[in-house]
Structures are given as structure tokens and as C-alpha cells.
mmCIF file as gemmi writes it, N, C-alpha and C atoms, coordinates in Angstrom:
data_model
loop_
_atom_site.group_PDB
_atom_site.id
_atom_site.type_symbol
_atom_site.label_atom_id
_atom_site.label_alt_id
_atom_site.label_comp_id
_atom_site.label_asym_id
_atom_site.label_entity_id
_atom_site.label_seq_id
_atom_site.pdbx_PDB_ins_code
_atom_site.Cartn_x
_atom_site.Cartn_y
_atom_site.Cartn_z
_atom_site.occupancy
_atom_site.B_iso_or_equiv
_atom_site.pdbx_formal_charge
_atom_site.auth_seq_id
_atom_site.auth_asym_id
_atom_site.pdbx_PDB_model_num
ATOM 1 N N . UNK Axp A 1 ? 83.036 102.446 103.244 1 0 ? 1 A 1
ATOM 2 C CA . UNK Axp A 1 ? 84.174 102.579 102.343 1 0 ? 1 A 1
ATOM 3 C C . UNK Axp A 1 ? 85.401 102.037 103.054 1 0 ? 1 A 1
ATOM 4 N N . UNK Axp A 2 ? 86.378 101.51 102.31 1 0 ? 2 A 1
ATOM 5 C CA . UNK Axp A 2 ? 87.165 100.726 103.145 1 0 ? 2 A 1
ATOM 6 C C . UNK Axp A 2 ? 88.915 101.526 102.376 1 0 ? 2 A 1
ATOM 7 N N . UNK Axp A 3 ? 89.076 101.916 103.223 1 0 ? 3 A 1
ATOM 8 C CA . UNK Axp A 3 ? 90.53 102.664 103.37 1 0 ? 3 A 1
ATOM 9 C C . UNK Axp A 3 ? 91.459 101.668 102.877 1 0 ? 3 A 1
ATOM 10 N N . UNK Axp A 4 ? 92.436 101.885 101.811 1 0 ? 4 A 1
ATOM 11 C CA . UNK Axp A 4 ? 93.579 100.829 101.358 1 0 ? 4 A 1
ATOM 12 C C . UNK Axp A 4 ? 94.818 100.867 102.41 1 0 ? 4 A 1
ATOM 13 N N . UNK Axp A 5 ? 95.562 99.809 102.552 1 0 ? 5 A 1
ATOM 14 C CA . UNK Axp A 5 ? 96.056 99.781 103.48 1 0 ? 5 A 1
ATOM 15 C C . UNK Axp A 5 ? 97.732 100.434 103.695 1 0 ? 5 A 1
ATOM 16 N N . UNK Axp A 6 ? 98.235 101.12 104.126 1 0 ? 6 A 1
ATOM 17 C CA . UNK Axp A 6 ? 99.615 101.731 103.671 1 0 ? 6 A 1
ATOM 18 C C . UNK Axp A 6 ? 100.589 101.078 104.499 1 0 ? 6 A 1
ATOM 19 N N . UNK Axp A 7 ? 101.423 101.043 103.868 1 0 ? 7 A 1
ATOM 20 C CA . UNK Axp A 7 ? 102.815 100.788 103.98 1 0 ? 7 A 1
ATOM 21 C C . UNK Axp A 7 ? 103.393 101.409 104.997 1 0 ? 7 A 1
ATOM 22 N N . UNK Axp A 8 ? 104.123 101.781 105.68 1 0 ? 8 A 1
ATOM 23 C CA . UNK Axp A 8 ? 105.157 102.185 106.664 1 0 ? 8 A 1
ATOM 24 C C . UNK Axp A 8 ? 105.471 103.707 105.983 1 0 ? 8 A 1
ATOM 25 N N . UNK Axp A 9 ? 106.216 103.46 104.679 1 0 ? 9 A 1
ATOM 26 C CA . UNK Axp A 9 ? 106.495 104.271 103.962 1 0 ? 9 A 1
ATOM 27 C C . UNK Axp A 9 ? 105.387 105.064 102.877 1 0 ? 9 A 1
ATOM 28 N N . UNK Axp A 10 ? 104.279 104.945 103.515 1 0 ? 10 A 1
ATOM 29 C CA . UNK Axp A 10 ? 103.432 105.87 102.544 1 0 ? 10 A 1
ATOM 30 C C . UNK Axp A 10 ? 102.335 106.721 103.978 1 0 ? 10 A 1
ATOM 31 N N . UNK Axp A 11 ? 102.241 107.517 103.078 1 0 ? 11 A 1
ATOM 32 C CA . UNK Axp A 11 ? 100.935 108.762 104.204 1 0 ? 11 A 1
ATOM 33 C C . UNK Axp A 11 ? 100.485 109.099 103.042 1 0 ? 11 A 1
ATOM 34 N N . UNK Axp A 12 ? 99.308 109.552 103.458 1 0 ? 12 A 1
ATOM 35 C CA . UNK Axp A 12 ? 98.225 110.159 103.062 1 0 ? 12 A 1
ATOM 36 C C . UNK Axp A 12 ? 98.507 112.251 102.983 1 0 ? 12 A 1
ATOM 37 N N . UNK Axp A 13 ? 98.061 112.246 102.528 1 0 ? 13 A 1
ATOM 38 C CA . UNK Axp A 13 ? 98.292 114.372 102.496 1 0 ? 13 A 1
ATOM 39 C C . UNK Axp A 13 ? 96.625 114.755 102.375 1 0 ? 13 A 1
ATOM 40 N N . UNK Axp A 14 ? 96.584 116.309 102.386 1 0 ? 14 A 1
ATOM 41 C CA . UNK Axp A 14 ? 95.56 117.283 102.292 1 0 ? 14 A 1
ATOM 42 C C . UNK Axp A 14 ? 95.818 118.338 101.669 1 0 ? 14 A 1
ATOM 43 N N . UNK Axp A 15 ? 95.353 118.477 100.635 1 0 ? 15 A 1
ATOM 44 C CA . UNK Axp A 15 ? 95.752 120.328 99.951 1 0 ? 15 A 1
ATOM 45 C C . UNK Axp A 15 ? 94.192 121.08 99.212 1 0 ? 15 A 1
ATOM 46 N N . UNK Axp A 16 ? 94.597 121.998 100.046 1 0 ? 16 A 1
ATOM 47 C CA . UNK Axp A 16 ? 93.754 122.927 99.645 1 0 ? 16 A 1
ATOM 48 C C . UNK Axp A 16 ? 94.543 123.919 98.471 1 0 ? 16 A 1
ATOM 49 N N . UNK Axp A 17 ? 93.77 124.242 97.573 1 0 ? 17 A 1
ATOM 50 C CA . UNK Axp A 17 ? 94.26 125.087 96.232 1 0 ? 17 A 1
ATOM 51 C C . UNK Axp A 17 ? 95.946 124.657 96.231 1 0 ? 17 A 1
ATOM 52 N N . UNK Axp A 18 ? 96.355 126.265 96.551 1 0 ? 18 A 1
ATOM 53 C CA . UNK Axp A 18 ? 97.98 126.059 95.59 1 0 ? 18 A 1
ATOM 54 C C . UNK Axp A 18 ? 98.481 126.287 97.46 1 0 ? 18 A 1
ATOM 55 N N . UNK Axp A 19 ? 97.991 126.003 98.448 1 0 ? 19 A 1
ATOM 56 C CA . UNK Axp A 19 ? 98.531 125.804 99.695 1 0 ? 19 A 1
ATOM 57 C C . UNK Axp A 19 ? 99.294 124.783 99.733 1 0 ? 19 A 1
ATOM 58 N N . UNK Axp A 20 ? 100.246 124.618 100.499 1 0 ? 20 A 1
ATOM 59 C CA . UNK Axp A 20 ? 101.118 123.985 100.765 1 0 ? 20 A 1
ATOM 60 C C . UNK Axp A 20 ? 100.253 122.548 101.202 1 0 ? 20 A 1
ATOM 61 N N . UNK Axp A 21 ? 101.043 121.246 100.818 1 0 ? 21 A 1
ATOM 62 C CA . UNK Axp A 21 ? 99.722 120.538 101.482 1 0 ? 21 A 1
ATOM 63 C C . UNK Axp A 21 ? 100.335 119.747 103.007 1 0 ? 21 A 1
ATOM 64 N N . UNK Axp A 22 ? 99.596 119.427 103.513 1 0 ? 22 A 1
ATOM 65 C CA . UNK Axp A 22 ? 99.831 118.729 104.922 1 0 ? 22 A 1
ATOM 66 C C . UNK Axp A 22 ? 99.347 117.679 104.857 1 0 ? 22 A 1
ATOM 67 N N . UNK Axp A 23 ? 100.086 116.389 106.039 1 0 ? 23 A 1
ATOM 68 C CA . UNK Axp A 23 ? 99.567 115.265 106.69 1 0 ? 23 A 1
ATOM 69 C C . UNK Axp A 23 ? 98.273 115.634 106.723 1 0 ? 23 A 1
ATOM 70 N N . UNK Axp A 24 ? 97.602 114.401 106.337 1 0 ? 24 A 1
ATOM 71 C CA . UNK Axp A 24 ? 96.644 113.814 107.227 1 0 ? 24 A 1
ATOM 72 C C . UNK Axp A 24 ? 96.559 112.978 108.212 1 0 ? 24 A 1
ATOM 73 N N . UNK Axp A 25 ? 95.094 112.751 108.929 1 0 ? 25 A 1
ATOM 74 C CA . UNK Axp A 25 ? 95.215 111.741 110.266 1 0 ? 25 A 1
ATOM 75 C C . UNK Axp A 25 ? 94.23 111.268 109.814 1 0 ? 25 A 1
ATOM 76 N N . UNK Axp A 26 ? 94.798 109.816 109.784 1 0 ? 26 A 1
ATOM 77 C CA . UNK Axp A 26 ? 93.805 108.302 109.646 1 0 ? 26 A 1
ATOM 78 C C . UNK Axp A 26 ? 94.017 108.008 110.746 1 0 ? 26 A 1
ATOM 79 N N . UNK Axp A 27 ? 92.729 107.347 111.114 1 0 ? 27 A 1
ATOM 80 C CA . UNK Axp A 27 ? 91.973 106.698 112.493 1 0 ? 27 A 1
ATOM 81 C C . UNK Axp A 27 ? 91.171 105.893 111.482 1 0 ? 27 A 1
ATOM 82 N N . UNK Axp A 28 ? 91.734 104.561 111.947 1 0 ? 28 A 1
ATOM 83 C CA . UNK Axp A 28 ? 90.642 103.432 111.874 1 0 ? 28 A 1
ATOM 84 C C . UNK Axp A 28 ? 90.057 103.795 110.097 1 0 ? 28 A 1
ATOM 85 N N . UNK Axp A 29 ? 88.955 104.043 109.916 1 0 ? 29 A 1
ATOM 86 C CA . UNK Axp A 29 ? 88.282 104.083 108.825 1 0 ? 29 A 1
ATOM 87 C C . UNK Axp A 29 ? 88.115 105.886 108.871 1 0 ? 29 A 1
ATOM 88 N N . UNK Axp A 30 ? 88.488 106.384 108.924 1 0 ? 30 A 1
ATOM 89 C CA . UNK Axp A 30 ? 88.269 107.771 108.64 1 0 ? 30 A 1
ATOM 90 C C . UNK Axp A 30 ? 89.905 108.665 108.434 1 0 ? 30 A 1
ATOM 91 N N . UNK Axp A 31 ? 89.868 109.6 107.652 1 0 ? 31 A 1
ATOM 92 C CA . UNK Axp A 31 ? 90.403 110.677 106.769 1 0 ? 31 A 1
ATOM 93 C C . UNK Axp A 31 ? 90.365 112.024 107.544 1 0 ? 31 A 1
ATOM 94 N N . UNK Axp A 32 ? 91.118 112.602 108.123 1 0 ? 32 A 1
ATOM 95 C CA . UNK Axp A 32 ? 90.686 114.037 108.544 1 0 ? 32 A 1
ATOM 96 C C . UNK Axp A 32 ? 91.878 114.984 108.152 1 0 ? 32 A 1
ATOM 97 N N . UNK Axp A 33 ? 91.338 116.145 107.693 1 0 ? 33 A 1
ATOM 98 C CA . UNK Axp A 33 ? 92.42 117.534 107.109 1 0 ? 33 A 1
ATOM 99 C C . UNK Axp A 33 ? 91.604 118.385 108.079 1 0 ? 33 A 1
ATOM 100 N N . UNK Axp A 34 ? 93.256 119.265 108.542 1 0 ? 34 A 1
ATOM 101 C CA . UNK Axp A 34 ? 92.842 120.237 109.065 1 0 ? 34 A 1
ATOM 102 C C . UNK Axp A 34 ? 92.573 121.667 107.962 1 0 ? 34 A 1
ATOM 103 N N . UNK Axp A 35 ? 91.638 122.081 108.373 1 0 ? 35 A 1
ATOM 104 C CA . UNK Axp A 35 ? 90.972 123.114 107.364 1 0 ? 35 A 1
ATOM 105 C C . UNK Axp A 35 ? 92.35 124.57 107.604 1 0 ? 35 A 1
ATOM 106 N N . UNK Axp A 36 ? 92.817 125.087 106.549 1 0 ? 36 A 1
ATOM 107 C CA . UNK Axp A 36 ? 93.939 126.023 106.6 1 0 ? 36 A 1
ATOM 108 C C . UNK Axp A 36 ? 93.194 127.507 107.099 1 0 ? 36 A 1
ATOM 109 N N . UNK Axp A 37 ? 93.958 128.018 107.883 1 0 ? 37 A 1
ATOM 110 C CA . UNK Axp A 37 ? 93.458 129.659 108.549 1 0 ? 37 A 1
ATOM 111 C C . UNK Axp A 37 ? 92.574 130.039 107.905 1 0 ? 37 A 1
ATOM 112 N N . UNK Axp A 38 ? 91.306 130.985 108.573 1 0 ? 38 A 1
ATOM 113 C CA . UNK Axp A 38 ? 90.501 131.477 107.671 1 0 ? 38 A 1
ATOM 114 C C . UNK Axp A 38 ? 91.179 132.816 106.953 1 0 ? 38 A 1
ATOM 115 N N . UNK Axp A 39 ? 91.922 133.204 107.135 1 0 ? 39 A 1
ATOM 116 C CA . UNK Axp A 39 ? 93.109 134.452 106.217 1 0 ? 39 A 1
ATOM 117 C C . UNK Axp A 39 ? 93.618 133.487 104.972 1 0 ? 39 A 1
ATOM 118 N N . UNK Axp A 40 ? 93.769 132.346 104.935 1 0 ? 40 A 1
ATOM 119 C CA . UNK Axp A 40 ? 94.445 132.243 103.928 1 0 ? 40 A 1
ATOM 120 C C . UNK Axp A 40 ? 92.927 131.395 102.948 1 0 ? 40 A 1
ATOM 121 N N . UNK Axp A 41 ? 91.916 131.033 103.239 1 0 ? 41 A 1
ATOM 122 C CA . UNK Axp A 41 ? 90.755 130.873 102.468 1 0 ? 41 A 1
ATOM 123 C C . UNK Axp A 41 ? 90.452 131.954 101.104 1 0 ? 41 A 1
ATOM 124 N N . UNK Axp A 42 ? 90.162 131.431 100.176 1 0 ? 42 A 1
ATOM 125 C CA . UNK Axp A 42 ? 89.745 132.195 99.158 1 0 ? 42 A 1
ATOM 126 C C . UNK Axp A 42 ? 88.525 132.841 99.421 1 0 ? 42 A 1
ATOM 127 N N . UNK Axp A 43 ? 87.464 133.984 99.115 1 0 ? 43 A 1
ATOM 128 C CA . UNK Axp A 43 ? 86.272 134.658 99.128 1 0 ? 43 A 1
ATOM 129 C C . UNK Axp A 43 ? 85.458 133.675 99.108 1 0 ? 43 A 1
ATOM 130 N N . UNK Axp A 44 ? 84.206 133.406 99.216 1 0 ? 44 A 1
ATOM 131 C CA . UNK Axp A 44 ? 83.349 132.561 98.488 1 0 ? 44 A 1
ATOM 132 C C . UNK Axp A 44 ? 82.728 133.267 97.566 1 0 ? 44 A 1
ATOM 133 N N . UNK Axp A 45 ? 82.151 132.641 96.762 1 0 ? 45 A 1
ATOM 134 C CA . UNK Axp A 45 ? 81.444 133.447 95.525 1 0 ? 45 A 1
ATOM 135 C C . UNK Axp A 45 ? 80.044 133.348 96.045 1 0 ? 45 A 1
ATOM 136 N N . UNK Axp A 46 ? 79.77 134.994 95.323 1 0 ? 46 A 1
ATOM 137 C CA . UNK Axp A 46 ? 78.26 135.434 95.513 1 0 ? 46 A 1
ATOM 138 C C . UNK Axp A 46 ? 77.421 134.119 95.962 1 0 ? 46 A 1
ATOM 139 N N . UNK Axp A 47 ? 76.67 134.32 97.01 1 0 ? 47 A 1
ATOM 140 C CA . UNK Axp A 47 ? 75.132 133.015 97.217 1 0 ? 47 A 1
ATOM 141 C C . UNK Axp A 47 ? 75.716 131.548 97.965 1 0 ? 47 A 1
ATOM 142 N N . UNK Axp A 48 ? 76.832 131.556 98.48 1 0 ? 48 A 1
ATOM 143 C CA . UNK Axp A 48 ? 77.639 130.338 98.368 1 0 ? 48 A 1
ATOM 144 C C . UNK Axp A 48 ? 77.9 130.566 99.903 1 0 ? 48 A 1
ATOM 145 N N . UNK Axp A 49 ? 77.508 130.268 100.744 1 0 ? 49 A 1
ATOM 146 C CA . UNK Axp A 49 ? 77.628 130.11 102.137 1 0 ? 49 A 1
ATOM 147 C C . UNK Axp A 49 ? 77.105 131.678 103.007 1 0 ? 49 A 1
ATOM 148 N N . UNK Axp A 50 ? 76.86 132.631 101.887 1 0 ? 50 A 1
ATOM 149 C CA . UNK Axp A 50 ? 76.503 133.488 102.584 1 0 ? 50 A 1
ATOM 150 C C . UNK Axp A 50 ? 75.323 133.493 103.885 1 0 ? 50 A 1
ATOM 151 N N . UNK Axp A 51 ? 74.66 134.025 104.796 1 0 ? 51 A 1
ATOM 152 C CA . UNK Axp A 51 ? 73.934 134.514 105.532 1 0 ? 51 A 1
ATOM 153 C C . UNK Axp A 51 ? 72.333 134.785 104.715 1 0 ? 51 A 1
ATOM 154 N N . UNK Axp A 52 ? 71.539 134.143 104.428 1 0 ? 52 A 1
ATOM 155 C CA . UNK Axp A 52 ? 70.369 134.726 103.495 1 0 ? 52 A 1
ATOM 156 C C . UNK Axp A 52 ? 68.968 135.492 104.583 1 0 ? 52 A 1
């Protein structure tokens, strides 16, 4: 996949739900968000990452 190319004046962001959103960091061909505190994560729903 090939990343479009930005301007000086443009960045990229990350938002999770109604969190505030943050920079991202582009490197080369890749996208990275830092994942927000696990306190401020929503529950997961029943079956959904739990421990089985």
C-alpha cells in the first residue's frame, strides 16, 4: 500500500472513540497510533478478547 504524500502542512491523526485524537508517526511506509491508557478503554463485550 503506498502512503499519499503530505505536504509540510498536513499530518496524519489517530482517534479512538470520542478521545481526544493524537499525532501519528509515519515512517517510511507505515502508520503507527499509540493505543490510549488501558483506564480510558471501553469494556469489551462478552466473548471478545476474553481468556476462554
Amino acid at each position: 500500500l503506498q502512503l499519499p504524500v503530505l505536504s509540510k502542512d498536513e499530518s496524519l491523526s489517530c482517534a479512538f472513540g470520542s478521545l481526544a485524537a493524537q499525532p501519528a508517526v509515519v515512517m517510511e511506509n507505515r502508520i503507527t497510533c499509540q493505543s490510549p491508557a488501558p483506564e480510558q478503554l471501553p469494556p469489551s463485550p462478552p466473548g471478545n478478547g476474553e481468556p476462554r
